[in-house]
C-alpha positions as CSV (number, residue, x, y, z in Angstrom):
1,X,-120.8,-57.5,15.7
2,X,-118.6,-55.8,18.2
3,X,-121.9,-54.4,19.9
4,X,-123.0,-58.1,20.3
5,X,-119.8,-59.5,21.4
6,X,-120.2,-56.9,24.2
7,X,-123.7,-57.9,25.3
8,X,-122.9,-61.3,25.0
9,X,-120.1,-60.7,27.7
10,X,-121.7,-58.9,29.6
11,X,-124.5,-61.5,30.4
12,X,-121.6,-64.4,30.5
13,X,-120.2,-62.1,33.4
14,X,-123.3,-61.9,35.0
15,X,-124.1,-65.6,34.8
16,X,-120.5,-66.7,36.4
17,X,-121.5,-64.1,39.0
18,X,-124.0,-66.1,40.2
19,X,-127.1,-64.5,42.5
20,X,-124.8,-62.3,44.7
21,X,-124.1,-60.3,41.9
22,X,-127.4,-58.7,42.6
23,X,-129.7,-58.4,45.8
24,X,-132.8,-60.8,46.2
25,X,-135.4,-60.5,48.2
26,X,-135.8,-62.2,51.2
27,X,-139.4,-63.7,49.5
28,X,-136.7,-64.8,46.8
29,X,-134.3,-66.8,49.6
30,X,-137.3,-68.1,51.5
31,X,-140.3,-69.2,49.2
32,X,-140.0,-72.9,48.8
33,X,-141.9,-76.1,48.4
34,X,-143.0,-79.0,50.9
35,X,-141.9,-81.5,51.7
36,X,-138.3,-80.4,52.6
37,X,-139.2,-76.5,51.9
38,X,-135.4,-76.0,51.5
39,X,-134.3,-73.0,49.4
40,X,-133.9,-73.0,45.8
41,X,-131.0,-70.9,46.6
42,X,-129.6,-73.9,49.4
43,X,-125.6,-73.5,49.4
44,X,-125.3,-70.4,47.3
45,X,-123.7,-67.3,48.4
46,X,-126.4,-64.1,47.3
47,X,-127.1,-61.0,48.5
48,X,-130.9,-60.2,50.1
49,X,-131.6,-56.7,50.2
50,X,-134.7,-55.0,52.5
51,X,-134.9,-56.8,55.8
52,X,-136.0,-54.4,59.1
53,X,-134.0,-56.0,62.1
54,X,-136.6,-57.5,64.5
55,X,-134.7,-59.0,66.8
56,X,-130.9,-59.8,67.9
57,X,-130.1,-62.8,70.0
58,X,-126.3,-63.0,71.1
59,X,-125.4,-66.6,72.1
60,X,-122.2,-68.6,70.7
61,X,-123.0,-66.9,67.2
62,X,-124.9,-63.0,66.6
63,X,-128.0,-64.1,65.8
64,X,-130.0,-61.1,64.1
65,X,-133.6,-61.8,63.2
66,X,-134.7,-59.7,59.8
67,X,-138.3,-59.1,57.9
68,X,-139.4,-57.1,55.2
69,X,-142.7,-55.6,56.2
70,X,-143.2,-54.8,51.9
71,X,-143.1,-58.3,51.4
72,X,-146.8,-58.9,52.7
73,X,-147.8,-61.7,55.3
74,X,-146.1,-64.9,54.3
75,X,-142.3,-65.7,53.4
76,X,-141.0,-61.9,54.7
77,X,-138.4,-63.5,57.5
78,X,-135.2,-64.7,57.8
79,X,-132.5,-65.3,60.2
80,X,-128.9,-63.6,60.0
81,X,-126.0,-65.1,61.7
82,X,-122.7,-63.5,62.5
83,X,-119.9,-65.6,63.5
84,X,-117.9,-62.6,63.9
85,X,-119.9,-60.5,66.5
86,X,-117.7,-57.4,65.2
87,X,-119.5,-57.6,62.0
88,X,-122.9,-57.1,63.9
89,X,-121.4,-54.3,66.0
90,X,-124.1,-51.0,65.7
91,X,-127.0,-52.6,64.4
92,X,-129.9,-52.4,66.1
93,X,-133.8,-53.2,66.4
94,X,-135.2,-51.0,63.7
95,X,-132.6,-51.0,61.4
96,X,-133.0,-51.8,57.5
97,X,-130.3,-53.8,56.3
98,X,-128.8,-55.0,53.0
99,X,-126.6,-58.2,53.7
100,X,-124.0,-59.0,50.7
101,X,-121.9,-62.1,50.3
102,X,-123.9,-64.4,52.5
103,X,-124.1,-67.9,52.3
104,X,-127.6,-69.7,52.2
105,X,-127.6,-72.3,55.0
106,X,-130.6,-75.0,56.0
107,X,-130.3,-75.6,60.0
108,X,-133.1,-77.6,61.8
109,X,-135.4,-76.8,59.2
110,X,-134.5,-73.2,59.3
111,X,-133.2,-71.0,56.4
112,X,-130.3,-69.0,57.1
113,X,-127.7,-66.6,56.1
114,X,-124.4,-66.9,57.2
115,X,-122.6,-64.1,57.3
116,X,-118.9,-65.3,56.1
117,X,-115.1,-63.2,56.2
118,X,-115.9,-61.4,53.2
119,X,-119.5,-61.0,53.9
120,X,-120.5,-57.8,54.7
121,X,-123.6,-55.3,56.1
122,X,-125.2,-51.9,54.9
123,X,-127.6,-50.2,57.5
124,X,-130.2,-47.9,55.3
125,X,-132.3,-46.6,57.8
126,X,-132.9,-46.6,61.1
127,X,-136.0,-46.6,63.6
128,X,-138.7,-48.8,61.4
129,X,-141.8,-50.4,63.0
130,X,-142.2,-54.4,61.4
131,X,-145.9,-55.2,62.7
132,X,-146.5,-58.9,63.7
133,X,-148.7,-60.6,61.8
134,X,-151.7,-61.9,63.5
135,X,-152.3,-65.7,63.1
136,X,-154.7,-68.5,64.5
137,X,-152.9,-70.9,66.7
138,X,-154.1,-73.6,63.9
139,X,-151.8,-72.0,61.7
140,X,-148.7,-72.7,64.0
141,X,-149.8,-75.6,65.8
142,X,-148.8,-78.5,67.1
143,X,-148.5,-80.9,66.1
144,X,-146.1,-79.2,63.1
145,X,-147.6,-79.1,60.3
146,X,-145.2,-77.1,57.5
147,X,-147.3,-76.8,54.7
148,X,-149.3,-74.2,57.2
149,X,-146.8,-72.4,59.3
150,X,-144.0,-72.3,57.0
151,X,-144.8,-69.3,55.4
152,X,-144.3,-67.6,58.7
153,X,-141.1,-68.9,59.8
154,X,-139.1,-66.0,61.5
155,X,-141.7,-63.4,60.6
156,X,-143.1,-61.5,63.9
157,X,-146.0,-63.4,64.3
158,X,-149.2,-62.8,67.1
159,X,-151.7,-64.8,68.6
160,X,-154.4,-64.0,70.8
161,X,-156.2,-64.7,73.6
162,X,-154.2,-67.3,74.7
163,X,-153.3,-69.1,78.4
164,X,-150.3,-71.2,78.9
165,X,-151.2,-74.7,78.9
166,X,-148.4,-77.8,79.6
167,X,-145.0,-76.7,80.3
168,X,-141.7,-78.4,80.5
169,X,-142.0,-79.7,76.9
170,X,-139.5,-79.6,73.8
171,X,-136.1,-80.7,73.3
172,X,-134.7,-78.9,75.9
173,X,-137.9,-79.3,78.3
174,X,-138.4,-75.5,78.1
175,X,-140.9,-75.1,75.9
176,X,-144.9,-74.5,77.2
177,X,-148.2,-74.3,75.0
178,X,-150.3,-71.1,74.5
179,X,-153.7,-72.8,74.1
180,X,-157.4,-71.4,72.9
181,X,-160.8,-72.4,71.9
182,X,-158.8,-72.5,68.6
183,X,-156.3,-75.1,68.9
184,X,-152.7,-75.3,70.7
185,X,-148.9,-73.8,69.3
186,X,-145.5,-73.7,71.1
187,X,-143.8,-70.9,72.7
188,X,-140.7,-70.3,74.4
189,X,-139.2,-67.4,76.4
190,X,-135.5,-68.4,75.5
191,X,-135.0,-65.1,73.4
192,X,-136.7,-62.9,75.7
193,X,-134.5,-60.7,76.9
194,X,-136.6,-59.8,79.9
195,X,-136.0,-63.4,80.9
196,X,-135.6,-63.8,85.2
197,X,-132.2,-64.5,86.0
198,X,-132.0,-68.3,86.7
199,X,-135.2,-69.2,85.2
200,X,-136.3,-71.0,82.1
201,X,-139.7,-68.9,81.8
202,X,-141.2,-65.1,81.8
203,X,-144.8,-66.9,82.2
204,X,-146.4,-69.4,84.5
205,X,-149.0,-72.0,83.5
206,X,-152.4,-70.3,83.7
207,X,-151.2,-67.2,82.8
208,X,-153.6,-65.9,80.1
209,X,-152.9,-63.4,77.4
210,X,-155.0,-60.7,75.4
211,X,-152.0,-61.3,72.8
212,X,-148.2,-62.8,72.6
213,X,-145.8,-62.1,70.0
214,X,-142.5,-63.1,69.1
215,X,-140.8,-64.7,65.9
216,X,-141.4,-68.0,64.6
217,X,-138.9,-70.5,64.7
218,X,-138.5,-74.3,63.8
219,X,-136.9,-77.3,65.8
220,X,-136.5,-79.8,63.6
221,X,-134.4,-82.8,64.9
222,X,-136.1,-85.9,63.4
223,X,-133.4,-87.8,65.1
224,X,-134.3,-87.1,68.3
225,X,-138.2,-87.4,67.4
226,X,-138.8,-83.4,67.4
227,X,-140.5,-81.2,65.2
228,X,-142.3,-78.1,65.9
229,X,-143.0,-74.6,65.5
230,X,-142.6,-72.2,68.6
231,X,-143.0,-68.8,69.0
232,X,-140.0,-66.6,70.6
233,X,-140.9,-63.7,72.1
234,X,-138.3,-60.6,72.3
235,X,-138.5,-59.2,75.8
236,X,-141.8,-58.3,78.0
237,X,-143.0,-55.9,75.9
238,X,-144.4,-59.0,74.1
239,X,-146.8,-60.2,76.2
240,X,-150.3,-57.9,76.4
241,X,-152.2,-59.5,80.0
242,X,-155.5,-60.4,79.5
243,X,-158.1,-58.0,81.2
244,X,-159.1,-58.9,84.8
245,X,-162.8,-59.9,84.9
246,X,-163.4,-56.6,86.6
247,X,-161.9,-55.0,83.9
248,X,-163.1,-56.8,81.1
249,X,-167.1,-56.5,82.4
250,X,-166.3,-52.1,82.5
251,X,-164.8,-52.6,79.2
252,X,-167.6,-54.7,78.1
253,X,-170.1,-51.9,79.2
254,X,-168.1,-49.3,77.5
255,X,-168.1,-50.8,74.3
256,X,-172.1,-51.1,74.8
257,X,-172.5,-47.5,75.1
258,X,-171.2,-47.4,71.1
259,X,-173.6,-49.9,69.9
């Protein structure tokens, strides 16, 4: 009897704990269903375990971008904020992180993890590669459509062969297309850290692209009449020109001397 007693309250402990008591995933945090896709886990405070730092924005909060490559191509990403930048001191692009204490926050259609006072941060490792995942541009499009780019929301994601269409768009009038035979998505260069002084934009329209990669992130503000999807890239390194027609006809006859 005493043996059961014991189990009993150790499992009673563990309930009142609540999810923090152990580390989810960030698959865990950030699988959800339409047509809010807010997480199950909405308002709770957990602890998310496995996340490679892919990108770290400093604005009015520490904003550190996180994905777990073993998670596979859909619902790896999440978004870290610090309103203490001293809690984000030393971390770096690369890093593996553990995150404990955190509270669960929705934010423009985003999820997010707050970190709080007595949150706190574990760096595992250091110098890891997160590869972006390459996606059609009629998987992020716009217009948004949730059910499809959802799964990717702050995962590194890539598209290719792309130009820069219309610019001056969004909320904030920043925001310009990357266009193909596919279809059309949104990008903006707010997070790039190679960003021009003074200037809204590391492209120009007409540029065109062999790839561009950044994170995915969602401006929702149904208020206001927005919703879509846009990819940020993280500093030049990003963007991969497109050949010159020179260079694309001698790569062209290259490639016909393996055929």
């Amino acid at each position: 009897m005493r043996t059961m007693s014991l189990i009993c309250l150790a499992a009673l402990v563990a309930l009142m704990a609540g999810p923090s008591a152990h580390g989810l995933t960030i698959y865990d945090v950030q699988y959800s269903t339409g047509p809010d896709y807010q997480s199950p886990y909405y308002g709770q405070t957990v602890s998310v375990t496995g996340g490679v730092v892919t990108k770290i924005f400093v604005g009015g909060w520490t904003k550190i971008t996180i994905q777990d490559p073993t998670l596979g191509d859909a619902w790896a990403g999440i978004q870290v904020l610090f309103g203490d930048p001293a809690q984000a001191e030393g971390i770096e692009r690369g890093d593996q992180i553990d995150v404990f204490d955190v509270t669960v926050d929705e934010y423009r259609g985003n999820t997010q993890l707050i970190m709080e006072d007595g949150s706190t941060v574990t760096v595992n490792s250091s110098g890891n590669v997160v590869a972006p995942v390459v996606v059609s541009t009629t998987e992020i499009p716009y217009p948004a459509n949730p059910d499809l780019s959802e799964p990717y929301e702050y995962m590194l994601v890539q598209v290719q062969d792309v130009c820069v269409g219309a610019m001056d768009i969004g909320s904030h009038e920043d925001n310009y297309e990357l266009t193909n035979g596919e279809g059309v998505c949104w990008a903006s260069d707010y997070a790039n850290a190679d960003l021009p002084p003074d200037s809204d934009y590391y492209v120009e329209a007409g540029d065109c692209f062999e790839s561009v990669t950044g994170y995915l992130e969602q401006y929702d503000r149904p208020e206001q009449g927005w919703n879509y999807y846009q990819i940020l890239p993280r500093d030049a390194d990003d963007y991969i020109d497109a050949p010159s027609p020179a260079e694309a006809d001698s790569w062209g006859g290259v490639k016909s001397l393996f055929r």
